[in-house]
N, C-alpha and C positions, 0 to 999 in steps of 0.2 A: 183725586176726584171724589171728594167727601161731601155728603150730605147733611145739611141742617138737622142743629139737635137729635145728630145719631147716638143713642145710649148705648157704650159698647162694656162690656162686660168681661174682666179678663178672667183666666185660667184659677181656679179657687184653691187649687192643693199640684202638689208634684204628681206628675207623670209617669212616676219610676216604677211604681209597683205594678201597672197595666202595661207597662214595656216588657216586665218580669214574666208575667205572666203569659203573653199573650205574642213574645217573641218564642217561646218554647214550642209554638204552632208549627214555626217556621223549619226550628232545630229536626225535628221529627216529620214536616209535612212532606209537599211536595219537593221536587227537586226542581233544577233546572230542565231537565230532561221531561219533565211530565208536559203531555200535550196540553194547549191551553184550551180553554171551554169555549165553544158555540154557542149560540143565545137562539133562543127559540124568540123570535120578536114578538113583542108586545104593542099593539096600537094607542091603548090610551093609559095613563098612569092609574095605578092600582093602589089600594087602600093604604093607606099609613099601615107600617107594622113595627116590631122593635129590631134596632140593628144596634151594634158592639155597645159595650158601656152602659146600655140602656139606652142606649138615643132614640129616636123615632125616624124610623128610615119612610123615607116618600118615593116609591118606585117608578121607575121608567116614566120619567119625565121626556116627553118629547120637548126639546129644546129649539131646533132649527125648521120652521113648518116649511120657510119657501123653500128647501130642499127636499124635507123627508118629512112629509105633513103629519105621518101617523106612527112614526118611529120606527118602521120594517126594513129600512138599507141600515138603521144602526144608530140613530144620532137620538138617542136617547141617555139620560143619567139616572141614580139616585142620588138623593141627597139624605145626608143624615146631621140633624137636628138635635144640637144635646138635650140631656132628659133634666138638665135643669133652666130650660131656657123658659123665660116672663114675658109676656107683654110689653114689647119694645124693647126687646135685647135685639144686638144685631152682635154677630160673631165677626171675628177672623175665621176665612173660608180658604179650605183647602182642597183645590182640582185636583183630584188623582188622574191620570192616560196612563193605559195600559199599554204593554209593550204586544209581541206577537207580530213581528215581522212587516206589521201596515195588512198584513193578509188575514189575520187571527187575531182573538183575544176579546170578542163582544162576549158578554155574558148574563144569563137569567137575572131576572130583577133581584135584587139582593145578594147577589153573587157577583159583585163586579168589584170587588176589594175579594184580595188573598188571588187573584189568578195571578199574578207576578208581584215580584220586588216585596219590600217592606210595607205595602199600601197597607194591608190589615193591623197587623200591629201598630203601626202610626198612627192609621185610624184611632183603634182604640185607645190609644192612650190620647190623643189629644181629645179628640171626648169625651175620656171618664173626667179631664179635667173641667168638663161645663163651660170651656172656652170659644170652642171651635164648632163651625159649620164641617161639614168635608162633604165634597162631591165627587162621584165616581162617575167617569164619562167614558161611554162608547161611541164611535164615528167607522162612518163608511170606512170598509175594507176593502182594498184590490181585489180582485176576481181574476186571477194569475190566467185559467183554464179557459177563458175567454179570447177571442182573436178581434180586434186587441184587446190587452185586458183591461176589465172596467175598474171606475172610481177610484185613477192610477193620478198620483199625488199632479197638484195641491190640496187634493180632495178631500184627505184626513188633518192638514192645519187651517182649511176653513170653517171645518166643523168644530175644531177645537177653540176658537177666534169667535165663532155663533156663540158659543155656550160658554165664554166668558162676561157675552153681551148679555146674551140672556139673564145671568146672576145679577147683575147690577140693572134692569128693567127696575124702579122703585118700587113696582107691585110686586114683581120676584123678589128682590130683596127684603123686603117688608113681610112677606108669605115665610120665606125660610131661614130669618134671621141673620142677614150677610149684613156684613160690614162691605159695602161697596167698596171702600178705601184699602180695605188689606185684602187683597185674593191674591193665595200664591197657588203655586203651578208643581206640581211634583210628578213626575212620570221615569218609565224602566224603559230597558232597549228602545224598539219606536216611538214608544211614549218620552223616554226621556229624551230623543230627537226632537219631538214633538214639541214637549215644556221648553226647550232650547231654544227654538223658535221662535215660540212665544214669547220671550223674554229678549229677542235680540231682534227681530224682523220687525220694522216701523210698519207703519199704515202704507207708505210709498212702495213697498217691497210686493205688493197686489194680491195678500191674500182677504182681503172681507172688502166687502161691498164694490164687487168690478162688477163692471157691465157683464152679464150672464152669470152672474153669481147671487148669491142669497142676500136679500136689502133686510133682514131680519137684525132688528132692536138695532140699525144702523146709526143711531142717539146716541149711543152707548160704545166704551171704550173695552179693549178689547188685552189693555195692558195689565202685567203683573207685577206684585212688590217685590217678588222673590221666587227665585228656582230650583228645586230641586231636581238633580239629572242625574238619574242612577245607569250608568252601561249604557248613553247613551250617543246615537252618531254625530260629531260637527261637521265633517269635512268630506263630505263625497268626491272631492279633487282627489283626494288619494288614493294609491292605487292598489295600495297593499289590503287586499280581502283575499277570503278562502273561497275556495270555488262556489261552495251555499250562497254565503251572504253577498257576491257578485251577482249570482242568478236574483237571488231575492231583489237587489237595488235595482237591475235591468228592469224586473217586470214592475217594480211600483214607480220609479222614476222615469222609465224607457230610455237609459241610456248607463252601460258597465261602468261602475266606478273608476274615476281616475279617466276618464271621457275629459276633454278638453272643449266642454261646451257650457253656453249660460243656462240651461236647465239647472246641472248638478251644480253650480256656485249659488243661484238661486233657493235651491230647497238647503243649502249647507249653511247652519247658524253662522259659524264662523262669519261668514261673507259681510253683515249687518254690525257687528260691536259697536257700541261707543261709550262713551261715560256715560250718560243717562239713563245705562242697561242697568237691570236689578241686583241685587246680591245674587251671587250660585254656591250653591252647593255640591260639587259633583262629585260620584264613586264611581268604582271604576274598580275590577277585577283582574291582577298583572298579568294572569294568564287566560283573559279568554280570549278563546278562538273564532268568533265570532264579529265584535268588534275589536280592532286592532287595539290594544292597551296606546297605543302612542295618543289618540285622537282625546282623553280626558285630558294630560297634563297642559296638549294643543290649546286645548279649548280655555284652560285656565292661564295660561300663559298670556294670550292675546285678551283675556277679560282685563287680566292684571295691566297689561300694555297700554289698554284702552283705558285706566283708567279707574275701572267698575270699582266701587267700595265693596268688602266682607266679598271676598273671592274665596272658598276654599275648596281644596284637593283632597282628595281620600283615596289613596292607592289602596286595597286591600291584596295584601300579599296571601299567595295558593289560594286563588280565587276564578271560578272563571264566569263565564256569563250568565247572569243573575247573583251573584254573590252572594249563594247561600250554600257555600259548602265545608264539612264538616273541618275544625283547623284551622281556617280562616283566619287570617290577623290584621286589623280587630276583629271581634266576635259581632254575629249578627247582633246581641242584646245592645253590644257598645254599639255599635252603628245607628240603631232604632234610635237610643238616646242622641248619638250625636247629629239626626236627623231632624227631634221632636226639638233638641235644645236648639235649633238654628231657627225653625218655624216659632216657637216661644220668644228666641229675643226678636224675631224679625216683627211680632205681632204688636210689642211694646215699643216698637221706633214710630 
């Protein structure tokens, strides 16, 4: 879906030493276990400021109005713009979804990279290289403590599906330097459910523009070149969860995993493959307790079956969910690379 006399500009220097850097955040930061951040909402986007690398971060973009007109249920992003981008540069642009159970995980404007997975350091490293867009996106959360509870899934992959649309609008793309043609998808736990989606659910599968739903930038395509899927779920047929992450799938799905109904096949990427699906990338931690270690190799197995070109698997051995822990095999640093090296060749095909 390319655009006339798009000037795209690629990556000017390696990546490695901002991986170096700026994975050591990670070595030392949060864990898995740290609670993830609440966003105080923001209604209207807020002034250019600078974000990693030097880029120029552009705050809480409300993305999706016929749902969330002034961005207060969540469906807001930033976008950060590297600090060597001209006058008709348009990037390869990379969606960061956040994980956080579909319940948690929106965050203060400039704070929506580093609350899970590798987002921050990727971040920065593909921006110090002056090649890339990245966008950090929040979407409506479940409301568990609700009877029933609210903006309980499809709600968070419509919003994700808006604000693909949104980036290739010609005036947004033009505003924040996007290569309409490359926008991949990278997301952790529900996020990387979330990118999974994205990258395997056609238009037929009913998440953008159904009747009661948001007609927003409905011009516009909603697909991605490339996935990256860290800890995240394919297959809600199965049955095998821990008593948490059952309760959790109940309340965002409304129905206990491993349910023999077309809700849970519906929201389960799995369901949708075929060869015309994008490259993946998926990690996947052997011992977490959380999502079942079976459901990555699942997910890549049936990609490969189907088909998909540049399938690859990453089991990270003594790992559990969020794959940031100390030991680890590969090491977060190798990981950042072998995440930034996937988005780089994906960005030169």
């Amino acid at each position: 879906m390319g655009r006339a006399a798009v000037h795209r500009r690629m990556p000017k220097g390696s990546s490695a030493g901002a991986i170096a850097l700026v994975a050591a955040i990670l070595t030392v930061g949060p864990t898995a276990s740290t609670p993830v951040l609440t966003r105080a909402p923001a209604a209207t986007t807020g002034a250019a400021a600078t974000g990693p690398s030097g880029s120029t971060l552009h705050p809480n973009i409300a993305y999706c109005p016929g749902v969330d007109p002034t961005g207060k249920q969540g469906d807001v992003m930033d976008i950060y713009t590297p600090a060597g981008a001209a006058a008709g540069d348009h990037f390869p642009t990379v969606i960061y979804v956040h994980g956080g159970g579909w319940e948690k995980g929106n965050a203060a404007a400039g704070k929506k990279l580093g609350v899970d997975g590798y987002s921050l350091p990727v971040a920065a490293a593909l921006l110090a290289t002056d090649g890339f867009v990245v966008a950090a996106v929040d979407y409506r959360l479940t409301k568990p403590n609700t009877n029933p509870p609210t903006n309980q899934f499809p709600d968070q992959i419509i919003d994700i599906k808006c604000a693909l649309r949104y980036l290739r609008v010609p005036a947004h793309a033009s505003t924040y330097d996007i290569d309409p043609s490359h926008i991949f998808a990278m997301g952790s736990s529900a996020g990387g459910h979330l990118v999974s989606l994205v990258g395997t659910a056609p238009p037929s599968a009913g998440f953008e523009c159904q009747s009661g739903d948001t007609k927003d930038w409905c011009g516009q395509s909603s697909a991605v070149q490339a996935v990256v899927d860290e800890w995240g779920v394919s297959d809600f047929t199965d049955s095998t969860w821990s008593v948490h992450a059952s309760q959790v799938i109940q309340q965002v799905f409304g129905h206990a995993p491993g349910e023999d109904v077309p809700a849970l096949e519906r929201a389960s990427p799995v369901t949708y493959i075929a060869q015309s699906d994008p490259p993946f990338l998926i990690i996947q931690g052997d011992q977490d307790p959380l999502n079942t270690p079976t459901q990555a190799p699942e997910l890549a197995q049936r990609l490969a079956l189907g088909g998909v070109q540049n399938t690859t698997l990453n089991m990270v051995h003594y790992a559990a969910h969020g794959v940031l822990e100390p030991g680890e095999q590969p090491g977060i640093t190798q990981l950042v690379q072998t995440v930034v090296s996937f988005l780089e060749g994906e960005a030169t095909s």
